[in-house]
Structure formats: structure tokens, C-alpha cells
N, CA and C atoms of all chains as a GROMACS GRO file, in nm:
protein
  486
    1UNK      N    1  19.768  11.544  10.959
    1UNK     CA    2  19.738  11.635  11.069
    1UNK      C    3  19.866  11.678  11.140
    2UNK      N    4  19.857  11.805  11.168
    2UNK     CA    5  19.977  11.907  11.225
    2UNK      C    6  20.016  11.827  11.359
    3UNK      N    7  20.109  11.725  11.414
    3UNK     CA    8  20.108  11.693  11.534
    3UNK      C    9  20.118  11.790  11.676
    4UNK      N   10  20.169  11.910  11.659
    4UNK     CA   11  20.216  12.010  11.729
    4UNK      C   12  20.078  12.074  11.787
    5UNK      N   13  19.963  12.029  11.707
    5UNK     CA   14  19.834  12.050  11.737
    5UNK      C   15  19.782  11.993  11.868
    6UNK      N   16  19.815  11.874  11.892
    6UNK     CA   17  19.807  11.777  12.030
    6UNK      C   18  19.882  11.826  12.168
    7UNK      N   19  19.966  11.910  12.103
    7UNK     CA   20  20.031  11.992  12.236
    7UNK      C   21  19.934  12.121  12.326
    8UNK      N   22  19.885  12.149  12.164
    8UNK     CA   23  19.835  12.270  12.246
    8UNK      C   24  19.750  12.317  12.363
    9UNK      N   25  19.759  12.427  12.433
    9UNK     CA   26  19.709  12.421  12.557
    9UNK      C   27  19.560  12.452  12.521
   10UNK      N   28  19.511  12.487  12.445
   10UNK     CA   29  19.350  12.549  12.403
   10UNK      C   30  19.336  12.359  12.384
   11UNK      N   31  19.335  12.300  12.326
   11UNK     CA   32  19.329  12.141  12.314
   11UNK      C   33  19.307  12.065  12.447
   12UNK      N   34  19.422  12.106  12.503
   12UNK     CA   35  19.447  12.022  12.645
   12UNK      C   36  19.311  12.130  12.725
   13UNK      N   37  19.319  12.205  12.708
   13UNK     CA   38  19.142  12.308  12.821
   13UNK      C   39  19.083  12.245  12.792
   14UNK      N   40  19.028  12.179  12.632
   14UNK     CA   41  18.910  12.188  12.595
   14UNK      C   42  18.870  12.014  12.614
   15UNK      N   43  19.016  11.947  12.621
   15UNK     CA   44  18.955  11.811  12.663
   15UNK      C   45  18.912  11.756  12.805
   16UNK      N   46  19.009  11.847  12.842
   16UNK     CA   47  18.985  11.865  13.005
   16UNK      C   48  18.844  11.897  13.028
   17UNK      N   49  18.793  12.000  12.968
   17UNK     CA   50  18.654  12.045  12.965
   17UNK      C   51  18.508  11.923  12.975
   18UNK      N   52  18.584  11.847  12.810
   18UNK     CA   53  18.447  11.702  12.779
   18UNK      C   54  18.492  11.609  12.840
   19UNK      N   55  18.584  11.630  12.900
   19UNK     CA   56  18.580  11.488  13.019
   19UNK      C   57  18.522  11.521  13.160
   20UNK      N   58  18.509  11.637  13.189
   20UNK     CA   59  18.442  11.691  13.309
   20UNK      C   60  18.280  11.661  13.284
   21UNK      N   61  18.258  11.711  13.093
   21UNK     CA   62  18.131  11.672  13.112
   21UNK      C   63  18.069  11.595  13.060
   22UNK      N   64  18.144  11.445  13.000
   22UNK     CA   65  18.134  11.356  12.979
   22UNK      C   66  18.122  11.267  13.124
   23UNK      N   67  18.184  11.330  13.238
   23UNK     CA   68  18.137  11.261  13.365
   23UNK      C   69  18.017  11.283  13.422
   24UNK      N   70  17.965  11.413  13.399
   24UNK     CA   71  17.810  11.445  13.450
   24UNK      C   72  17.781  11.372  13.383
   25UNK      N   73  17.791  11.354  13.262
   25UNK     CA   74  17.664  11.313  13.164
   25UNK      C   75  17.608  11.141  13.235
   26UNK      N   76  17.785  11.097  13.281
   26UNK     CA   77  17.740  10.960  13.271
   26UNK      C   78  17.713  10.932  13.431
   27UNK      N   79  17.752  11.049  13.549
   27UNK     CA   80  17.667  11.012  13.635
   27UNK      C   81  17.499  11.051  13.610
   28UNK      N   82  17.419  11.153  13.578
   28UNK     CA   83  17.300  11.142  13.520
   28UNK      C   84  17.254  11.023  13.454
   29UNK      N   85  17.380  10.961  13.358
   29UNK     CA   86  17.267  10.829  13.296
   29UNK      C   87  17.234  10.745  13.393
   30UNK      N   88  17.396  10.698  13.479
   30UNK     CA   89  17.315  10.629  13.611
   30UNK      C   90  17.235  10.648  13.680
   31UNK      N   91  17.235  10.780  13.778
   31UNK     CA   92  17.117  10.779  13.846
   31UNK      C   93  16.971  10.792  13.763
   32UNK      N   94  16.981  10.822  13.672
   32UNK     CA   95  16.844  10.872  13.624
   32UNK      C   96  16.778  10.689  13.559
   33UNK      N   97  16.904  10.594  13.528
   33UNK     CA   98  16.836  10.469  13.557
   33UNK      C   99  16.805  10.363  13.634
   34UNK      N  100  16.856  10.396  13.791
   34UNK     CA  101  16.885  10.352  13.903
   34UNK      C  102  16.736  10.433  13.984
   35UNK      N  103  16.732  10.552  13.950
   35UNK     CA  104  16.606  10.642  14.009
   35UNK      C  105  16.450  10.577  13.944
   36UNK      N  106  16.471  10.538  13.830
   36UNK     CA  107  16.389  10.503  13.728
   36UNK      C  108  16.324  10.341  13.785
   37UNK      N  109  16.429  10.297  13.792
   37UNK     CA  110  16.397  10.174  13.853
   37UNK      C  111  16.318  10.164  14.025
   38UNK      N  112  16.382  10.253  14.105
   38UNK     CA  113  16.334  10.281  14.197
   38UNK      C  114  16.139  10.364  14.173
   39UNK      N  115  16.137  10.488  14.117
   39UNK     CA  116  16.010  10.529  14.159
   39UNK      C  117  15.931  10.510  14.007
   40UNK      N  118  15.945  10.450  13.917
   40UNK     CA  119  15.855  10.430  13.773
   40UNK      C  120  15.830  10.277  13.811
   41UNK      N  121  15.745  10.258  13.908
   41UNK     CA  122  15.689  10.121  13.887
   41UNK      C  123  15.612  10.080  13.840
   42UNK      N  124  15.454  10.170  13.794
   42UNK     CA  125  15.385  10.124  13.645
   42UNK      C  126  15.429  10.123  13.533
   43UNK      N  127  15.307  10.123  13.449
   43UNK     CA  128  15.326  10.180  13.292
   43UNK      C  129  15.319  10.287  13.322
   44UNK      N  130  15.448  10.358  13.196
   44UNK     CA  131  15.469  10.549  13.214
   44UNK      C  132  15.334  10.545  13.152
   45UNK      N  133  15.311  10.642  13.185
   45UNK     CA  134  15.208  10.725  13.165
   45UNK      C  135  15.230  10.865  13.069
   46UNK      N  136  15.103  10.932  13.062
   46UNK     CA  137  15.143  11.051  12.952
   46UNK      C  138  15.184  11.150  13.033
   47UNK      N  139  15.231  11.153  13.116
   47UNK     CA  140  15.269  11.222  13.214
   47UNK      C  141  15.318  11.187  13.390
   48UNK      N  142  15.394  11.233  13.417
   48UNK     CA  143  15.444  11.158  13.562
   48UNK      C  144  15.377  11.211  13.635
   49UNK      N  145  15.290  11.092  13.737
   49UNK     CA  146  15.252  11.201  13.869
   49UNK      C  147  15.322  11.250  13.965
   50UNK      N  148  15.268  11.326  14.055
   50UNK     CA  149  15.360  11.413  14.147
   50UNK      C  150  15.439  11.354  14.239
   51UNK      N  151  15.401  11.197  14.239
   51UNK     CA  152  15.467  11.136  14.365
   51UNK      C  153  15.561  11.068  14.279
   52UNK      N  154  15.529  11.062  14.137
   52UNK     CA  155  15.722  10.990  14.086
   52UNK      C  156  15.794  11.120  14.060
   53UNK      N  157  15.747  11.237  13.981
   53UNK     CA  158  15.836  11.289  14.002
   53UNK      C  159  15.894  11.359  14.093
   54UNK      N  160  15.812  11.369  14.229
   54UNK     CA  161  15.914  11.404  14.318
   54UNK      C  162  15.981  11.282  14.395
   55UNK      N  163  15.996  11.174  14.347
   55UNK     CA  164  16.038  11.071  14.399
   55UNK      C  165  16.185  11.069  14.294
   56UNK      N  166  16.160  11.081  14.180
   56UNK     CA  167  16.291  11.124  14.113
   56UNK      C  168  16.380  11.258  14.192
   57UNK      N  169  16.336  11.317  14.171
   57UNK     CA  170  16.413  11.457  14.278
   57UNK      C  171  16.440  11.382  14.391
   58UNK      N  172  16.402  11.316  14.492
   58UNK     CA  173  16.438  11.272  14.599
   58UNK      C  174  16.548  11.164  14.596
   59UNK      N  175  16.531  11.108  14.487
   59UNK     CA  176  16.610  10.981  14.474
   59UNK      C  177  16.744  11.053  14.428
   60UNK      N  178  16.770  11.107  14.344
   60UNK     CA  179  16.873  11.166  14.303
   60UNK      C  180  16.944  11.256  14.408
   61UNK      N  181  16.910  11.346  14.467
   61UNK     CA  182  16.960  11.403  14.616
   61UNK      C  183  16.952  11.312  14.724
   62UNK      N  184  16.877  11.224  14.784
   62UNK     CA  185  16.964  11.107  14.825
   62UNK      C  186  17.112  11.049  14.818
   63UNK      N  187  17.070  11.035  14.696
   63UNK     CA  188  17.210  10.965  14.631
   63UNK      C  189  17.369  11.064  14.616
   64UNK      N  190  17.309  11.157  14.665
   64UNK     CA  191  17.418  11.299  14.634
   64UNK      C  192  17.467  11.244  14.816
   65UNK      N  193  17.358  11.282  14.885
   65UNK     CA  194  17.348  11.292  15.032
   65UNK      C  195  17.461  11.133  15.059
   66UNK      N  196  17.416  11.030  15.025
   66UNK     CA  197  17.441  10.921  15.013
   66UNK      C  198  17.631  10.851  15.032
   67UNK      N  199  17.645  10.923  14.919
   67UNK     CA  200  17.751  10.964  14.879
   67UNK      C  201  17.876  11.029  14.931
   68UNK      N  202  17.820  11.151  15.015
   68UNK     CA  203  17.915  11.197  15.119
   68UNK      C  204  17.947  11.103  15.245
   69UNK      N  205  17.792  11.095  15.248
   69UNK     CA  206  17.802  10.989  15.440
   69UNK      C  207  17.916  10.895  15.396
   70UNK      N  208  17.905  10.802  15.272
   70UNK     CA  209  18.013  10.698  15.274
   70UNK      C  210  18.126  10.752  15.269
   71UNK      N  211  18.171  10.838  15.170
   71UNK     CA  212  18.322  10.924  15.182
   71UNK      C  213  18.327  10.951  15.328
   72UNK      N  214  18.282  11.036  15.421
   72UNK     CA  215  18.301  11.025  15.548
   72UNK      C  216  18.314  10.903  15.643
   73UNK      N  217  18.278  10.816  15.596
   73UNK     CA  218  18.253  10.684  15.671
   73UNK      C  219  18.438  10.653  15.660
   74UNK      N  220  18.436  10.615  15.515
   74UNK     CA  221  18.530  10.573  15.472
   74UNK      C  222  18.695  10.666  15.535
   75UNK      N  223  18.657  10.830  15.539
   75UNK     CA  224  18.783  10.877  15.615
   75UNK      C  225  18.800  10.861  15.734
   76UNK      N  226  18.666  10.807  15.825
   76UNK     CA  227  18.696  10.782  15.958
   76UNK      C  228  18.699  10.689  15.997
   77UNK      N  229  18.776  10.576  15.914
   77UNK     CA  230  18.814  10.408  15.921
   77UNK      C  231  18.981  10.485  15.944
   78UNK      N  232  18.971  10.593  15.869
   78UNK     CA  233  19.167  10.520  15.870
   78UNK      C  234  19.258  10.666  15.987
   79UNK      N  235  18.315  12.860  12.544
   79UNK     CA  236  18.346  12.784  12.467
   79UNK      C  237  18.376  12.824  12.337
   80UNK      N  238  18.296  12.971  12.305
   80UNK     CA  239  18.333  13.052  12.210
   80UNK      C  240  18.457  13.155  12.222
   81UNK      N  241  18.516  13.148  12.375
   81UNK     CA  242  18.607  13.218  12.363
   81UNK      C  243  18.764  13.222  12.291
   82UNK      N  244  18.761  13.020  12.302
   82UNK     CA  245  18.860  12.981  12.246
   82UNK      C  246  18.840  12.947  12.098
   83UNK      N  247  18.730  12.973  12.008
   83UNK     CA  248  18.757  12.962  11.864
   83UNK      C  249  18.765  13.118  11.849
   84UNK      N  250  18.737  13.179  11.932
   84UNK     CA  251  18.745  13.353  11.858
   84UNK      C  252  18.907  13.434  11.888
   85UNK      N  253  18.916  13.362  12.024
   85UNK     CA  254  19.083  13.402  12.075
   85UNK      C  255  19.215  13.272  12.024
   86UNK      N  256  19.210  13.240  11.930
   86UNK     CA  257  19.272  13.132  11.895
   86UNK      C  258  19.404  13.156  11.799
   87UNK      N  259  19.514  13.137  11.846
   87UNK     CA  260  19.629  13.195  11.802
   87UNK      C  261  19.721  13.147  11.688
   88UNK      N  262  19.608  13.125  11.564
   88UNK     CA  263  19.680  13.067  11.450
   88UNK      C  264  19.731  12.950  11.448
   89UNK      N  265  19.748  12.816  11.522
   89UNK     CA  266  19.803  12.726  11.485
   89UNK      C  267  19.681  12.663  11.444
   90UNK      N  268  19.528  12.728  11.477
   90UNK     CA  269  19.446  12.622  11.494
   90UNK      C  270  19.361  12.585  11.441
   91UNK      N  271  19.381  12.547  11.301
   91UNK     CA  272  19.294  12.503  11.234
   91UNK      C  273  19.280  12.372  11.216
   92UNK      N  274  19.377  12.285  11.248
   92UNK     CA  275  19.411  12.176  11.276
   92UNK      C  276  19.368  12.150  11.466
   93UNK      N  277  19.394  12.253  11.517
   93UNK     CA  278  19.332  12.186  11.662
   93UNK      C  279  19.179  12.220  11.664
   94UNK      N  280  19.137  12.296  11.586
   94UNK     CA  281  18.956  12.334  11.578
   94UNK      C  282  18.945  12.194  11.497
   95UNK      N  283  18.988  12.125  11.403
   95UNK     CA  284  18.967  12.000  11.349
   95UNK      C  285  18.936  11.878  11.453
   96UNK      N  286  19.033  11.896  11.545
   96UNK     CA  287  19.001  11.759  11.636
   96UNK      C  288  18.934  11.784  11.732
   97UNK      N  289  18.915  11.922  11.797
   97UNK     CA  290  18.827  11.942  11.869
   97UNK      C  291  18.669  11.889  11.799
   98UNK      N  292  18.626  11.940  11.674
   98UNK     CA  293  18.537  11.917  11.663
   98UNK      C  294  18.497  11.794  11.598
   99UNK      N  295  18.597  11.693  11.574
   99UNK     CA  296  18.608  11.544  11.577
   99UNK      C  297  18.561  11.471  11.735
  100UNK      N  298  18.661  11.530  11.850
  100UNK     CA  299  18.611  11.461  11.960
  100UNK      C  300  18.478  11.531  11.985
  101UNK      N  301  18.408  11.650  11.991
  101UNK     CA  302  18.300  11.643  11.984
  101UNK      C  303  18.168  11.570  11.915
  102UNK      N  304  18.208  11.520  11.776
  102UNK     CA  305  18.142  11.463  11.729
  102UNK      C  306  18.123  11.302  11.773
  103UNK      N  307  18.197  11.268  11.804
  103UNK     CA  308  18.259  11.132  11.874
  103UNK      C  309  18.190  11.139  11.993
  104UNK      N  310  18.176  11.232  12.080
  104UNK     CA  311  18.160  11.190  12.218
  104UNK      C  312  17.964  11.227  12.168
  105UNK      N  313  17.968  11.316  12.109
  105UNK     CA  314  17.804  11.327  12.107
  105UNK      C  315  17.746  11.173  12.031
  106UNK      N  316  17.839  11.115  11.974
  106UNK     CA  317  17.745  10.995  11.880
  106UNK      C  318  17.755  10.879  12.002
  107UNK      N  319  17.869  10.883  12.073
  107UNK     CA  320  17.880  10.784  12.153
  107UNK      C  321  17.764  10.754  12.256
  108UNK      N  322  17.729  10.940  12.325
  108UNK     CA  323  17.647  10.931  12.436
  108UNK      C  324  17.505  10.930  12.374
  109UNK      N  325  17.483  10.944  12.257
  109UNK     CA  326  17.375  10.903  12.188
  109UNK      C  327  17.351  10.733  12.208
  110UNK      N  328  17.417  10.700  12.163
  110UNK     CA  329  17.409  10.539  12.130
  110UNK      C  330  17.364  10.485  12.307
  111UNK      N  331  17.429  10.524  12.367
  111UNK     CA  332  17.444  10.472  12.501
  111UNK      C  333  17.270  10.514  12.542
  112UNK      N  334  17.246  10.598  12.574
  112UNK     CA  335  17.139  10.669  12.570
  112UNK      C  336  17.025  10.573  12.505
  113UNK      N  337  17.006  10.556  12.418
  113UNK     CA  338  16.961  10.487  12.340
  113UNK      C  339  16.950  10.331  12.344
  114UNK      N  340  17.007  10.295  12.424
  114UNK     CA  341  17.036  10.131  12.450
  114UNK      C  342  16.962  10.160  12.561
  115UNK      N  343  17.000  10.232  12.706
  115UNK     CA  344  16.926  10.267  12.832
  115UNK      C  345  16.807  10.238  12.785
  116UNK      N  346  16.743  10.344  12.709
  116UNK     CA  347  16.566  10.352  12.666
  116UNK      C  348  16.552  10.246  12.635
  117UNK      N  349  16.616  10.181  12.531
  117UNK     CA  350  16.549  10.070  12.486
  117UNK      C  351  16.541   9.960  12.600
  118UNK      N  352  16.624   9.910  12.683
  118UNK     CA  353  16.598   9.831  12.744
  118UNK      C  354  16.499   9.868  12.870
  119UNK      N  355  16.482   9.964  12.905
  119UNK     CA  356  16.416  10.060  13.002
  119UNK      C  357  16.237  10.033  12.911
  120UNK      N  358  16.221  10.033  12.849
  120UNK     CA  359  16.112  10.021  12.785
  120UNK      C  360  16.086   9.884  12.736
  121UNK      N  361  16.208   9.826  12.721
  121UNK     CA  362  16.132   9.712  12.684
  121UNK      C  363  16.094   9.611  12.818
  122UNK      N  364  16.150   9.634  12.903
  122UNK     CA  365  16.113   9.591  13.032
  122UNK      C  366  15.952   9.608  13.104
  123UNK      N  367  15.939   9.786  13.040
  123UNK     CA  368  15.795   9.814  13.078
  123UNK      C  369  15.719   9.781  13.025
  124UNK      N  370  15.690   9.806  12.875
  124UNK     CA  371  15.617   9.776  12.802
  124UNK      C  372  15.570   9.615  12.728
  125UNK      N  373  15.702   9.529  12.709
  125UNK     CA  374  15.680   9.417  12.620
  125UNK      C  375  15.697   9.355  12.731
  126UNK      N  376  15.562   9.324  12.820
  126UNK     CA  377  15.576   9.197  12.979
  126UNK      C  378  15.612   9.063  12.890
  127UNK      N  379  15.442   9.046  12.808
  127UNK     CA  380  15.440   8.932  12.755
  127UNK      C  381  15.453   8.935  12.576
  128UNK      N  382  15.581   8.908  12.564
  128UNK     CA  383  15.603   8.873  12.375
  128UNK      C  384  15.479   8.810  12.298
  129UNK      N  385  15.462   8.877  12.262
  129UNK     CA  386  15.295   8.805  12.166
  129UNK      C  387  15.350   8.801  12.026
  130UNK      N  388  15.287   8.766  11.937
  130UNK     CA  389  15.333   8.728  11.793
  130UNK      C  390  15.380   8.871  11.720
  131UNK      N  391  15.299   8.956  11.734
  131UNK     CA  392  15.331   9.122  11.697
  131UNK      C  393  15.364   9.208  11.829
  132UNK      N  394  15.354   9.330  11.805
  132UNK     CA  395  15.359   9.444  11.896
  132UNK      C  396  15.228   9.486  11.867
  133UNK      N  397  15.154   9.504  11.993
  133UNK     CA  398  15.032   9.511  12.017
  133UNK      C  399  15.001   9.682  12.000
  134UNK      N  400  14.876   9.756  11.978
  134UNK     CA  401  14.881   9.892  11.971
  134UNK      C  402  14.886   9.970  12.091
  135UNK      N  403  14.865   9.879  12.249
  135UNK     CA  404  14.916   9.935  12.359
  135UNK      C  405  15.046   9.936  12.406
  136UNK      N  406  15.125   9.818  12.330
  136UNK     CA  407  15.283   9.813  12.380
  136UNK      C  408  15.340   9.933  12.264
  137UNK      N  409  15.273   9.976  12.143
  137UNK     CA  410  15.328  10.050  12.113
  137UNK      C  411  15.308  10.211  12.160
  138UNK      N  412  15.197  10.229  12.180
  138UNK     CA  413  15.205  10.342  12.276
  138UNK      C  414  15.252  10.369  12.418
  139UNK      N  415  15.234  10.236  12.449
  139UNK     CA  416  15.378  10.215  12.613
  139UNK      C  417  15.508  10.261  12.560
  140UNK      N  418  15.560  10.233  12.449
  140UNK     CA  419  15.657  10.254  12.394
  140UNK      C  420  15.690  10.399  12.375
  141UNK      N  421  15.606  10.480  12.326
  141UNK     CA  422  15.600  10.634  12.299
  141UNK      C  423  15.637  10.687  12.436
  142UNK      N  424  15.504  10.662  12.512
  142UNK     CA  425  15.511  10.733  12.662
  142UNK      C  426  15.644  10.700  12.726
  143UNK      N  427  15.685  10.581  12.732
  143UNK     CA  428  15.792  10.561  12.822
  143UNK      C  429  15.933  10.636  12.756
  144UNK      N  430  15.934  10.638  12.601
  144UNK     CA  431  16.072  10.711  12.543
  144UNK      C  432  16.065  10.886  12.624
  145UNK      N  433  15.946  10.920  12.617
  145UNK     CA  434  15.903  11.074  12.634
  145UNK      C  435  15.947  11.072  12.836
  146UNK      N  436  15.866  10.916  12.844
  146UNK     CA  437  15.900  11.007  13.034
  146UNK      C  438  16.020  10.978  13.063
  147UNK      N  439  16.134  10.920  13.009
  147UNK     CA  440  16.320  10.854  13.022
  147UNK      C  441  16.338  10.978  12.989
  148UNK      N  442  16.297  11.047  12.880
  148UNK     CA  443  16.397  11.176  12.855
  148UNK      C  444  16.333  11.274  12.922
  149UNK      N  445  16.226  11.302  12.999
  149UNK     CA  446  16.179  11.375  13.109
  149UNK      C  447  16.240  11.380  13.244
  150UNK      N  448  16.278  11.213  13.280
  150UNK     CA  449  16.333  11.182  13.400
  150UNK      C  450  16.474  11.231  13.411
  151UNK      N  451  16.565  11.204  13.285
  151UNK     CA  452  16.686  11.262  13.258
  151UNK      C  453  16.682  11.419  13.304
  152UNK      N  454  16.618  11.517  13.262
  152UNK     CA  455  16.568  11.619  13.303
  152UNK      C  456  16.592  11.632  13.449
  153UNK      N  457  16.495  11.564  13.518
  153UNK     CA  458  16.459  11.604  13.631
  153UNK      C  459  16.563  11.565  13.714
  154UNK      N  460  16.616  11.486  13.696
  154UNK     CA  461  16.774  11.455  13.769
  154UNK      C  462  16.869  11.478  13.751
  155UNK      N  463  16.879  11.574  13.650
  155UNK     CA  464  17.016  11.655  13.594
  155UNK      C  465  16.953  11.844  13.704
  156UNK      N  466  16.841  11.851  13.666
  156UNK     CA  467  16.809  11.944  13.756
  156UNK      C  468  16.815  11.888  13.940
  157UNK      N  469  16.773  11.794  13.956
  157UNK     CA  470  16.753  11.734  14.094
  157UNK      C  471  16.923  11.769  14.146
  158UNK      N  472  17.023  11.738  14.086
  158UNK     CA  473  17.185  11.755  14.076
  158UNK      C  474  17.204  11.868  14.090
  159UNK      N  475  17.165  11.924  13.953
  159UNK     CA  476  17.257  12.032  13.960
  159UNK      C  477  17.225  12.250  14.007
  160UNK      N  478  17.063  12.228  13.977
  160UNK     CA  479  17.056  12.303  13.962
  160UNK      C  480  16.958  12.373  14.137
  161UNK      N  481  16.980  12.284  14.232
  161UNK     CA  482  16.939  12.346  14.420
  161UNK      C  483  17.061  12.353  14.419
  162UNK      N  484  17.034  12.432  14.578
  162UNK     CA  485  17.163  12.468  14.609
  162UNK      C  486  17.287  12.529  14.590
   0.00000   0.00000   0.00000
């Protein structure tokens, strides 16, 4: 393999790129098994009712919401 | 993402090579991962009590719960990304 290939800037975009969304991906796996744990407390069913899945939506924007308050918390310690 | 295999300035047939190496890599990886989640995510729900076999309700616990993990994934990738 051409090493001069590893330089290139279309390379360096495009990894830059799957690491941006290799990070969604893996905040989604968390929350979506952290959310899971929270509002799927029976057996799934053939379908989610309306109060898990909007308990998923809630849990996940929470956790967005969540998230800032502590970053703020945290800049107004120092 | 198509802009850069169509605007691509000759060196790159060798960088379209590893590009689509780390793509392949990162898709088998987040597969696998994925895949461990469910499984333990289900086996939590479904198999309470280990009996000698898999019973024909733990195996349809099994169905439903693979179908509502990759539903829930859904709804919290939308819950993220797609208000606001």
C-alpha cells in the first residue's frame, strides 16, 4: 500500500467524519440501553405501548437536558 | 460522501482502499457490539428461570425483544437527533 495515501487530506476528512459518527453511534448504544433499562420493565411485547415509548423519548432528552445542567454545574465550581 | 469518490484527485485508489477497509471494520465492529447489547438485553428478559431447554415462550420473548431493542434504538436516535 501507497504510504503517501495516509497523508491525504480526503483520508484525514473522511476519518474525521467515522469518528464523529462512530461517537453518535456509541452514545445511542448507551442511552438506548440505559433508557431500556429504565422504561422496558415487562416482557417486550409485540409492540411498545405509548407510555414506554414515550418514556424512551423522555429518557433520552432528559439525558441530553441532564448533561448540560452538569457541564454548567461543573463551570460554575471554578 | 459521494463527493469525495467522484472529486478525487488520482492518488486514490489506494486511499478509496482504506477508506473502504475502515468502513468495513467499523461496520463489523458496531455490529458485534450491537449484538452482545441484545443478547444480554434479552437474555435478562426473557430466560428469568434456565429450564432444561428454551421454552416456546422464551423463544418468542426472544423475537419480540430483538424487534423492540432495534425499535428503541430508533426512537432514541430520533429522541436525539431529530427535535429541535
Amino acid at each position: 500500500m501507497d504510504p503517501s495515501a495516509l497523508q491525504s487530506p480526503e483520508l484525514q476528512n473522511f476519518l474525521n467524519q467515522e469518528k464523529e459518527r462512530a461517537m453518535i453511534n456509541e452514545m445511542v448504544g448507551k442511552l438506548t440501553s440505559a433508557c431500556w433499562d429504565k422504561c422496558i420493565t415487562g416482557t417486550p411485547g409485540s409492540k411498545f405501548s405509548s407510555s414506554e415509548a414515550s418514556c424512551l423519548t423522555n429518557c433520552a432528552q432528559r439525558y441530553m437536558e441532564l448533561s448540560m445542567i452538569i457541564v454548567k454545574r461543573f463551570q460554575n465550581m471554578q | 460522501m459521494d463527493s469525495f469518490s467522484s472529486a478525487s484527485s488520482g492518488s486514490s485508489s489506494s486511499t478509496n482502499d482504506i477508506m473502504d477497509q475502515v468502513k468495513t471494520q467499523l461496520a463489523q465492529a458496531y455490529a458485534e457490539q450491537f449484538l452482545e447489547t441484545v443478547r444480554d438485553k434479552c437474555f435478562d428478559k426473557c430466560i428469568t428461570k434456565p429450564g432444561s431447554s428454551l421454552s416456546g415462550s422464551e423463544g418468542s420473548c426472544i423475537s419480540r425483544c430483538v424487534d423492540r431493542y432495534i425499535e428503541a434504538t430508533g426512537i432514541i436516535s430520533k429522541a436525539l437527533f431529530s427535535q429541535r
